[in-house]
C-alpha positions as CSV (number, residue, x, y, z in Angstrom):
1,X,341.8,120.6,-44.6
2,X,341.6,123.2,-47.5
3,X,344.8,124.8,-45.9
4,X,344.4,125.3,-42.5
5,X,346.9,124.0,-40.8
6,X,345.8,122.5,-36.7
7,X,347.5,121.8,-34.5
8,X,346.6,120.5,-30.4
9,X,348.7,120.3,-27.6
10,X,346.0,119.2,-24.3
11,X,343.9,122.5,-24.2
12,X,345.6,124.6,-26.4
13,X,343.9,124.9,-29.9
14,X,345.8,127.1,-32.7
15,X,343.7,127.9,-35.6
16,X,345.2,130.0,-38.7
17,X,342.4,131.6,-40.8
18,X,342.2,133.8,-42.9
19,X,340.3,137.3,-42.4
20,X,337.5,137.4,-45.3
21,X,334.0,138.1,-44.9
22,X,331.8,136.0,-42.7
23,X,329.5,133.0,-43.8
24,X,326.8,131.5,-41.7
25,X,327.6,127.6,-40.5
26,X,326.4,125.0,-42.7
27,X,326.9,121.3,-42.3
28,X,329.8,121.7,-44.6
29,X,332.2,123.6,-42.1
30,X,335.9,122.1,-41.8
31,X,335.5,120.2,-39.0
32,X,338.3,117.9,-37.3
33,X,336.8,115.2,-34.9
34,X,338.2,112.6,-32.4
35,X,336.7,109.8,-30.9
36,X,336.6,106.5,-28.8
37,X,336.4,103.6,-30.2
38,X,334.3,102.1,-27.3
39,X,330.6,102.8,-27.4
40,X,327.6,102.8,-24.8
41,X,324.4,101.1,-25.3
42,X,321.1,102.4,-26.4
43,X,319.0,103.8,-23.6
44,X,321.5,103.4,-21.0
45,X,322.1,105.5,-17.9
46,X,325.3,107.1,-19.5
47,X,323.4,107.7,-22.8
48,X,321.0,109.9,-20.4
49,X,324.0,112.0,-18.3
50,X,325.5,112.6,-21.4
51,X,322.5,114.2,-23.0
52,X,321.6,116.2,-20.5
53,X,325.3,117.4,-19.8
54,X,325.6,118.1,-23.8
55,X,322.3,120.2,-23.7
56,X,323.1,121.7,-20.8
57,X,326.7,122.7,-22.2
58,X,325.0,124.0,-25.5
59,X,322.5,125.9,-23.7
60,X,324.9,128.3,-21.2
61,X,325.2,131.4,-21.8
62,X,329.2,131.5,-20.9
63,X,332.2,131.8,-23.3
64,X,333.6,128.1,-21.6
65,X,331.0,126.1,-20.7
66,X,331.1,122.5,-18.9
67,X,329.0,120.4,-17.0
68,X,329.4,116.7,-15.4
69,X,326.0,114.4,-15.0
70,X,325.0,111.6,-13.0
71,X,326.5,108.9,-10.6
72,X,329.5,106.6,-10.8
73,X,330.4,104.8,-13.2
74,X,327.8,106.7,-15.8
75,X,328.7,110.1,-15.6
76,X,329.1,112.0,-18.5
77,X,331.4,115.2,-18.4
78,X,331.3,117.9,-21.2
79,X,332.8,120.9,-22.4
80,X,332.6,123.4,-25.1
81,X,334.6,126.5,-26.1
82,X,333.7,129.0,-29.1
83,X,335.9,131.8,-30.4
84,X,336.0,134.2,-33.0
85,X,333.8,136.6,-29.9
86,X,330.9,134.4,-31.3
87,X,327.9,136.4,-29.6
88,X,326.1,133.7,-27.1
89,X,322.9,133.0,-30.0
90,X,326.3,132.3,-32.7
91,X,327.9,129.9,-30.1
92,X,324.6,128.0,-28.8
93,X,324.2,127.7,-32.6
94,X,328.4,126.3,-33.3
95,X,328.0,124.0,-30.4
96,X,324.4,122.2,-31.4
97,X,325.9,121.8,-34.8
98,X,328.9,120.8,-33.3
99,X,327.2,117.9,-31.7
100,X,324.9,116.7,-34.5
101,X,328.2,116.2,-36.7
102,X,329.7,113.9,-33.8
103,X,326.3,112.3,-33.3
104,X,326.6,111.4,-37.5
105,X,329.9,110.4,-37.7
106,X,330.8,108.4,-34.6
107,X,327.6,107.6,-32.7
108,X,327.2,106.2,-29.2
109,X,330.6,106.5,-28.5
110,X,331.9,106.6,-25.4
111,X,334.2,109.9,-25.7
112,X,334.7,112.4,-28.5
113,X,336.0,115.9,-29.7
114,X,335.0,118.2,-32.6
115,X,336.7,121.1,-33.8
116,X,334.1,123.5,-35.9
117,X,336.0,126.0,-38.0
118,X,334.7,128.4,-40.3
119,X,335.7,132.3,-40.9
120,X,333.8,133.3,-38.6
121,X,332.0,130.8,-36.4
122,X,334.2,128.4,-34.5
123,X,333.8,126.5,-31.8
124,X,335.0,123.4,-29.5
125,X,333.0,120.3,-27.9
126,X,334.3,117.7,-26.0
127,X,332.4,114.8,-23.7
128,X,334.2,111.7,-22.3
129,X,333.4,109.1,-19.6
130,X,335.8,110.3,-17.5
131,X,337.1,113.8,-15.8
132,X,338.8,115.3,-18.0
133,X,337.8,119.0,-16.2
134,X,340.4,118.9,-13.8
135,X,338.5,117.8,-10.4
136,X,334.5,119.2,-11.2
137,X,332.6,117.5,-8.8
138,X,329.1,115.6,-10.6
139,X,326.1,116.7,-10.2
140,X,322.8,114.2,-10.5
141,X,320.2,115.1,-13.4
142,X,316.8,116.4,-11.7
143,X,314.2,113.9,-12.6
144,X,316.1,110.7,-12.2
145,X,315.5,108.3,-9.8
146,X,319.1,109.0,-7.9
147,X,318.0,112.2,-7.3
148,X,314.0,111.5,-6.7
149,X,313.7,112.1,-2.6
150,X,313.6,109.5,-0.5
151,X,310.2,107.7,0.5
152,X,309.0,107.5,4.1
153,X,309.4,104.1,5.4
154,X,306.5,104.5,7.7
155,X,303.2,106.3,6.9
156,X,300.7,107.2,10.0
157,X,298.7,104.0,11.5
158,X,295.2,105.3,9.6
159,X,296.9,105.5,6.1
160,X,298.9,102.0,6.3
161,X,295.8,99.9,7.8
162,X,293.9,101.2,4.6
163,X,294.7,99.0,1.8
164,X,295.2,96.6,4.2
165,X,291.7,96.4,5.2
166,X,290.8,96.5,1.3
167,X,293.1,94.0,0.7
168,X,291.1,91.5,3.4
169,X,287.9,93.0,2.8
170,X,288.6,91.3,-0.7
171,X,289.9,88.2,-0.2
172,X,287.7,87.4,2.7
173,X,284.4,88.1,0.2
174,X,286.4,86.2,-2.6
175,X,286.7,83.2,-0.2
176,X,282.9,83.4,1.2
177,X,281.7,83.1,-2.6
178,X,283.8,80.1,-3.2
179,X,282.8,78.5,0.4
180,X,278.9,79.1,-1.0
181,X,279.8,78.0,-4.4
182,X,281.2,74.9,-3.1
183,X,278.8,73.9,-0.7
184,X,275.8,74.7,-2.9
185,X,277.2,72.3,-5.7
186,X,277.9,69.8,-2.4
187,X,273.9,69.8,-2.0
188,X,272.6,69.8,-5.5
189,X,274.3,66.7,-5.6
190,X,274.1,65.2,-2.4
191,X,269.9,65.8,-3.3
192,X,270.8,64.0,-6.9
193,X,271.8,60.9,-5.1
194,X,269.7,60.8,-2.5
195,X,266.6,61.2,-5.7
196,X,268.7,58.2,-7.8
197,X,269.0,56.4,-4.5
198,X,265.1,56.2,-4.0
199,X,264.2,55.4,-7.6
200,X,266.5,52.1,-7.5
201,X,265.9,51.4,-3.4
202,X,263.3,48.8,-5.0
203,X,265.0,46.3,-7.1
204,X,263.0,43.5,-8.4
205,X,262.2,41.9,-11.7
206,X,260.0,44.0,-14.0
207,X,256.9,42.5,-14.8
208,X,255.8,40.9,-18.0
209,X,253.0,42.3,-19.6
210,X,251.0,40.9,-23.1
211,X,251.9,43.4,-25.7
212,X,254.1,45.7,-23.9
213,X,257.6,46.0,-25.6
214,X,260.3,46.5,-22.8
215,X,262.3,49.4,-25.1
216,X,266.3,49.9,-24.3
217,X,267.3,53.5,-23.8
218,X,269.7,53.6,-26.8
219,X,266.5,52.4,-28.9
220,X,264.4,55.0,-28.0
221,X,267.7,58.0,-28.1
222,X,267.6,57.0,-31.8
223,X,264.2,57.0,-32.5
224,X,264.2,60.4,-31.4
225,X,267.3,61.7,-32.6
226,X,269.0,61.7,-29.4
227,X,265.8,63.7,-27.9
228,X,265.7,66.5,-30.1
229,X,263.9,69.9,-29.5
230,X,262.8,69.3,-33.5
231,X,260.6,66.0,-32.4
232,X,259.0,67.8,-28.9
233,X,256.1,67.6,-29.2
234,X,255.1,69.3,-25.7
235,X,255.6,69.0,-22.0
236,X,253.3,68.3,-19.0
237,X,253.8,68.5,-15.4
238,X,255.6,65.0,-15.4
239,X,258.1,64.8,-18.4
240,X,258.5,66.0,-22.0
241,X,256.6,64.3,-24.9
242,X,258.9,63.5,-28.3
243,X,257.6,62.4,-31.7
244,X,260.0,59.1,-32.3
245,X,260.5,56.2,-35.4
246,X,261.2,52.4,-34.3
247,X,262.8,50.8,-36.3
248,X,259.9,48.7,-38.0
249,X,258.9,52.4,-39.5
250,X,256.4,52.7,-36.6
251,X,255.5,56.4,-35.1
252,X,255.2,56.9,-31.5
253,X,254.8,59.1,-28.7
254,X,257.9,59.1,-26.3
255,X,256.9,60.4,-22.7
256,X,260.3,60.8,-21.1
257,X,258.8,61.0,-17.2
258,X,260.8,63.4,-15.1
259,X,263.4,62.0,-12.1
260,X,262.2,64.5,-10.0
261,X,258.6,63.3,-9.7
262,X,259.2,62.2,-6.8
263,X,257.8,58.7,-8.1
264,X,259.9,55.2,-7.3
265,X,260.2,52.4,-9.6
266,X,257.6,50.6,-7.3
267,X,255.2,53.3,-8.2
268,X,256.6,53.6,-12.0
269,X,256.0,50.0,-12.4
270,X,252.5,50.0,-10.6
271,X,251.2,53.2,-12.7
272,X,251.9,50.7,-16.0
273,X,250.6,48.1,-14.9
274,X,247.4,50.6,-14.5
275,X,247.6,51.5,-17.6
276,X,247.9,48.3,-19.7
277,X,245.1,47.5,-18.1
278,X,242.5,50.1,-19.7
279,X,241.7,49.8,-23.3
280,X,239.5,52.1,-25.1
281,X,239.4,53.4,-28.7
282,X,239.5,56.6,-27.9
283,X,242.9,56.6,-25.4
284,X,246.4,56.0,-27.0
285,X,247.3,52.6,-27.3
286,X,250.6,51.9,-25.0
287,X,252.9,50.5,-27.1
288,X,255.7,50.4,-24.4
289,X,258.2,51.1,-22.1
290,X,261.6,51.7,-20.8
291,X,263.4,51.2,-17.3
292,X,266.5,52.1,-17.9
293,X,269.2,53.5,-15.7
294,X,268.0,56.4,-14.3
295,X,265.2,56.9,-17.1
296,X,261.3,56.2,-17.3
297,X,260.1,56.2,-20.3
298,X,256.5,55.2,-21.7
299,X,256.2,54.7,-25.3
300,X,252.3,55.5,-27.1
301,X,251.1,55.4,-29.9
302,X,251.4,58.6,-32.3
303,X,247.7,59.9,-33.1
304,X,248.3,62.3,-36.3
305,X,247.6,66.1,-35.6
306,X,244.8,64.2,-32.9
307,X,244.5,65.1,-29.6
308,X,241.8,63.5,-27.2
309,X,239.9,66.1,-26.9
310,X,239.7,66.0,-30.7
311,X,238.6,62.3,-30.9
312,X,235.9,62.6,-27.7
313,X,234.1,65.7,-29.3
314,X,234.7,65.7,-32.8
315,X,231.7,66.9,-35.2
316,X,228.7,63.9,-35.5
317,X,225.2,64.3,-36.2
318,X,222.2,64.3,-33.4
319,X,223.8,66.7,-31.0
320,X,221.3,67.8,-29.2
321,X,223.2,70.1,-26.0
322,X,226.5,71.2,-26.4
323,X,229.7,70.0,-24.1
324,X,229.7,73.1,-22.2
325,X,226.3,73.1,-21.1
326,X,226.4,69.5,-20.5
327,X,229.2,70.3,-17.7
328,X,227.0,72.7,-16.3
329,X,224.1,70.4,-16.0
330,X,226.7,67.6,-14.7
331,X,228.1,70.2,-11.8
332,X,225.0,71.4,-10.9
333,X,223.5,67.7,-10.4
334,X,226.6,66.9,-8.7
335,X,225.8,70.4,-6.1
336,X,222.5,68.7,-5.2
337,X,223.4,65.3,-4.4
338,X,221.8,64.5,-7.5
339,X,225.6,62.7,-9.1
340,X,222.7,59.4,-9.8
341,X,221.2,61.1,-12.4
342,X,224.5,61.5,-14.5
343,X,224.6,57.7,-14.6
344,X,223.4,55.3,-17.8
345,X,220.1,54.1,-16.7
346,X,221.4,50.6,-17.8
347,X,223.3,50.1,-14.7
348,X,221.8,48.8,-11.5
349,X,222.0,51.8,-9.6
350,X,220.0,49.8,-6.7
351,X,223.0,47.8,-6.3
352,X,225.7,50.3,-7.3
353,X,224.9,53.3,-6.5
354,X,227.7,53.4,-3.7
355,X,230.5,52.4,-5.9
356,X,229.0,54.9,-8.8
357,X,229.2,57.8,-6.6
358,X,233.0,56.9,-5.5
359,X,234.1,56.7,-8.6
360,X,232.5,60.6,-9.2
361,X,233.7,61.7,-6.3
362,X,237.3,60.4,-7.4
363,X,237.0,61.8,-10.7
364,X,236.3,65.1,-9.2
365,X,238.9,64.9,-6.9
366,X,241.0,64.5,-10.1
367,X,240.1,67.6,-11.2
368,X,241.7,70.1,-8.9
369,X,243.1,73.5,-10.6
370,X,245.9,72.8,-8.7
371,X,248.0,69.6,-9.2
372,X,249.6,69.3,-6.3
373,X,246.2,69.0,-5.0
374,X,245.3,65.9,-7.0
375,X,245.6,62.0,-5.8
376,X,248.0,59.9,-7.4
377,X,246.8,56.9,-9.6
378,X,248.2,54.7,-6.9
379,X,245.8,56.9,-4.4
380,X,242.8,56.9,-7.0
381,X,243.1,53.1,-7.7
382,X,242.8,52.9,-3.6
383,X,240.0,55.0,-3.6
384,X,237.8,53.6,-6.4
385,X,238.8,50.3,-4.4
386,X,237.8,51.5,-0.8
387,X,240.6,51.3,0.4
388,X,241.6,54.6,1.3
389,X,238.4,57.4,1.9
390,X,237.7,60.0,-1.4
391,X,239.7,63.4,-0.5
392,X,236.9,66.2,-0.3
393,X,236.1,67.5,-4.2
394,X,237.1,70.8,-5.4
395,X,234.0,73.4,-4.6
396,X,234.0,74.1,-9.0
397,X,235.8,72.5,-11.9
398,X,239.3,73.3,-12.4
399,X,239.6,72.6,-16.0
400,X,235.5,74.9,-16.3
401,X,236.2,77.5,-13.6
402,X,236.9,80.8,-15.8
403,X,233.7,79.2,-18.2
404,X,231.3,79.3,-15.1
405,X,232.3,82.1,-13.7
406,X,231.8,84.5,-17.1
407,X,228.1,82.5,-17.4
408,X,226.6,82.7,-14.2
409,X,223.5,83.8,-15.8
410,X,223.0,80.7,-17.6
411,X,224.2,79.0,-14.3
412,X,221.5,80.3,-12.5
413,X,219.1,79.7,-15.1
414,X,220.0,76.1,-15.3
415,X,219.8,75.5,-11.4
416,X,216.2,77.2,-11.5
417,X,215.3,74.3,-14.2
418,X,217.2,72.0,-12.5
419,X,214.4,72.4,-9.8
420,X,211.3,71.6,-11.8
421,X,212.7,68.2,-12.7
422,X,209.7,65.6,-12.3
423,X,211.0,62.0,-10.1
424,X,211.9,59.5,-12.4
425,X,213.4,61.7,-14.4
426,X,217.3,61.3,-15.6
427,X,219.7,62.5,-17.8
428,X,222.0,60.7,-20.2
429,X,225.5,62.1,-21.2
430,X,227.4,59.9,-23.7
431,X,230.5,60.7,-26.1
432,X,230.0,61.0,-29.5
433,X,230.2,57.7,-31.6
């Protein structure tokens, strides 16, 4: 202790020094520390009463400062004493390095003194865990929770019903969305079985036609890769057209009809039997079909970068009127009761002139712009078999509409010939070879 003899008996403290000149503190002073073996944990309520009662010790302004912190059993008490007549700035300065040298050397423990000596700066901290100031009465640290003022236990009847009402307005919309999720699920499929239910209410042995391969749905999945948006090829108003490979190398055109046609496997079966039935070179040979679960599925043939438009009016020789004003000749014939004339002259129109007119009339009637408005081929085949009366014509052509109305120059040039045509005299309008 370089020579300075200490000695302590409670509170007394002798110190023997020697008068020379003054130094300033350093972090070398003789210092003579005590402490508990027992330490508090990190962040505890003790670890806070005792900083605040050692800053607040450090702080005062008085010669003997104390202070005790916080509530049983984690209040902190401290006291510090300086001597030498340290002025109030030299003993705020003893005391703080007074309690970084016990914070270094014996941290976090529970109790501990420090004796700071130097020529002229000396001083004396102490804090334990219990009273050691002789009956000072603890004080709670502002800002804590012990000393934070009580909360009212009732609030007024408009702030309490509040977030109440929040609180149901919320749940009550959460469980409306649910309610309208569920019972909107409930009827899409409720309307998904009643649609399944009416395709398969007619159960019966599917016809056998000449020619007609009955296709499995797993034979046509592969052919078209499972249905791929890479072989569409387009889609109508009754399904979606893929490009497809059989097995034999074959390419075909895979109409995958739409459940929600509104069409029965009745119908289905009666619309291919239709079908089979025509055979012309310029219409896609059927090559097929599938009935399968819920699917219908015709299967054509695959006409190369052909459509029919393509092989009804592709280029020849001896043309003498073009399509368009071959429609307007037709349509204009047809608006004065004149639909005979269309007809080949090689037909006995004595005899058929009835039946030639239906089937006009029903070919008009499958013209509508809209196609809600056209028959059904089990209608049509009813009609052309008078069985069921022709449905009134559309007043123009749906498919020629926009055409007419941009010419109706040449519309009304073609009526006013359509006048001077001498009896006996007829028209003739054939496809291309």
């Amino acid at each position: 202790m370089r020579g300075l003899p200490i000695a302590t008996i409670l509170f007394c403290v002798f110190i023997l020094v020697p008068r020379s000149s003054s130094q300033p503190p350093t972090d070398s002073l003789p210092n003579v520390i005590y402490y508990n073996t027992m330490s508090f944990s990190p962040g505890s309520a003790f670890e806070r009463n005792l900083d605040a009662a050692l800053q607040s010790v450090i702080s005062s302004s008085r010669s003997s400062p104390s202070a005790a912190l916080g509530a049983s059993p984690d209040v902190a008490y401290a006291r510090g004493e300086c001597y030498n007549n340290l002025s109030p700035q030299d003993c705020v300065l003893c005391l703080g390095m007074a309690n970084q040298t016990i914070r270094g050397q014996a941290p976090r423990t529970i109790g501990a003194r420090l004796f700071s000596n130097s020529s002229d700066y000396s001083c004396y901290l102490r804090y334990e865990n219990y009273d050691f100031l002789g009956g000072v009465t603890p004080r709670i640290p502002e800002g804590t929770i012990e000393n934070a003022p009580a909360a009212p236990l009732l609030r007024n009847a408009a702030q309490a019903s509040f977030p109440l009402g929040i609180v149901v307005g919320v749940l009550a919309g959460v469980l409306v969305t649910l309610v309208g999720i569920f019972v909107f699920f409930c009827l899409r499929r409720r309307r998904s079985l009643r649609i399944r239910r009416k395709f398969h209410l007619d159960t019966f042995d599917l016809p056998v036609i000449d020619g007609i391969s009955n296709f499995t749905y797993h034979e046509l999945e592969t052919a078209t890769k499972g249905f791929s948006d890479i072989n569409k090829l387009g889609r109508g108003a009754f399904g979606t057209v893929f490009k497809g490979v059989l097995k034999d190398g074959s390419e075909v055109a895979v109409k995958q009809l739409d459940l929600h046609s509104k069409q029965g496997q009745r119908e289905f079966v009666n619309e291919l039997s239709i079908i089979t039935s025509i055979q012309h070179k310029n219409l896609a040979k059927l090559r097929g079909y599938c009935l399968d679960r819920d699917d219908r599925i015709l299967v054509y043939e695959f006409l190369e970068n052909k459509s029919l438009d393509q092989l009804l009016f592709e280029s020849a020789t001896g043309i003498l009127l073009d399509w368009p004003t071959r429609f307007q000749i037709a349509w204009i014939l047809h608006e004065n009761s004149s639909e005979l004339e269309i007809a080949d002259q090689r037909l006995d129109l004595e005899h058929n002139s009835e039946e030639i007119l239906r089937v006009i009339q029903v070919a008009l009637a499958c013209t509508h712009e809209n196609s809600a408005s056209r028959p059904s081929m089990g209608d049509a085949v009813a009609m052309l078999s008078g069985y069921k009366q022709v449905i009134i014509a559309p007043r123009s052509h749906g498919a020629y509409l926009d055409y007419l109305s941009s010419n109706d120059t040449d519309s009304s040039r073609l009526l006013t010939t359509s006048n001077t045509f001498e009896p006996g005299t007829s028209f003739s309008i054939e496809s291309r070879p």
